[in-house]
C-alpha positions in Angstrom: 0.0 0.0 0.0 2.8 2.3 0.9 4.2 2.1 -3.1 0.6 2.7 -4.2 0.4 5.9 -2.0 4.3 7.2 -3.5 2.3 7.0 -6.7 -0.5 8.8 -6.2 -3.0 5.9 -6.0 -6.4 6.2 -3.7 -9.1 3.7 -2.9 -11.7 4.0 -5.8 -14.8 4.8 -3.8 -14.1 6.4 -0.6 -10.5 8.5 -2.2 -8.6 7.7 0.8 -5.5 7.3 0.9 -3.8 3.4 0.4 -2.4 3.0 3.9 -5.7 4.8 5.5 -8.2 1.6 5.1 -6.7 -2.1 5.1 -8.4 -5.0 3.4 -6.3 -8.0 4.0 -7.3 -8.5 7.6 -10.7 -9.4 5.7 -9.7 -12.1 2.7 -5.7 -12.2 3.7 -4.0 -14.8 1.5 -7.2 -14.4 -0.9 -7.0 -10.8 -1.2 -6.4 -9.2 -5.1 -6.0 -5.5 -5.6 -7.4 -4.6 -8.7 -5.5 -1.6 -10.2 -6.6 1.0 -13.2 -5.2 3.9 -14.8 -9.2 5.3 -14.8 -11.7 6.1 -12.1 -15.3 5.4 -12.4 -15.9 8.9 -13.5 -14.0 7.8 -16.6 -11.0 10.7 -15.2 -7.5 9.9 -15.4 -7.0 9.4 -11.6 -5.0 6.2 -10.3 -7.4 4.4 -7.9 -7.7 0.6 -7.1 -10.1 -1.4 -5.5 -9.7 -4.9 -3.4 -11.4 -8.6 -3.5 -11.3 -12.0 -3.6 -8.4 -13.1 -6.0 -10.6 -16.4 -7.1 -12.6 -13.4 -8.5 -11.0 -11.8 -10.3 -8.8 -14.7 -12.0 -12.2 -17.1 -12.6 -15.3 -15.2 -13.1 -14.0 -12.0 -15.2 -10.8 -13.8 -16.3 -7.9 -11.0 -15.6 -4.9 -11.7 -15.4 -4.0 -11.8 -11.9 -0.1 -10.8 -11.7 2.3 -11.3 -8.4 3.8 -8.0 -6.5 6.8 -8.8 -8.0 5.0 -8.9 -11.9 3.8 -5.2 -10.7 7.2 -3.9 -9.9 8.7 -5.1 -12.7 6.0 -3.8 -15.0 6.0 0.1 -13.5 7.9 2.3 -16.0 10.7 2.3 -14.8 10.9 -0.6 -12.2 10.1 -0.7 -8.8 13.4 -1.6 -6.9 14.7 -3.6 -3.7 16.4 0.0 -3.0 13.2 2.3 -3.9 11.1 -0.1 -1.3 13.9 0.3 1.4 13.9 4.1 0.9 9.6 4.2 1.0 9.9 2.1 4.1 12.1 4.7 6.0 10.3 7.4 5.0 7.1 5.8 6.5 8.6 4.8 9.0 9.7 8.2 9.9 6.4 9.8 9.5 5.3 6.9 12.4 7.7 8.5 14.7 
């Protein structure tokens, strides 16, 4: 959640911030985070929303990719170093 918040991402419906509501205490292991480059209002906004991964994969068939697949897809990269240096900086602001 903390690399979805560096980049400007919010929860679709309620536009909080990522690391202001947290899903995976619901569906844990199960849980997919469904990611878009458009909101519902068809705007340009990053927003993403969270679910059952069985969902997503099985009943409308996207392709459901590994946080690894999404780092490696971002333009350019996400990096061991870039998550050390977004940890501190959390970190710090818990402090």
């Amino acid at each position: 959640m903390r690399v979805y918040e560096c980049g400007e991402w919010k929860w679709s419906k309620e536009h909080l911030l990522p690391t202001k509501r947290n899903c995976w205490g619901v569906l844990e292991e199960e849980t997919c985070i469904e990611a878009n480059a458009r909101n519902h209002d068809n705007s340009k906004r990053r927003f993403f929303t969270g679910g059952r991964k069985k969902f997503y994969s099985d009943e409308i068939s996207y392709i459901v990719r590994t946080l690894q697949q999404f780092y490696e897809a971002q333009k350019p990269p996400i990096t061991q170093e870039m998550l050390d240096e977004i940890n501190v900086w959390f970190d710090s602001q818990n402090n």
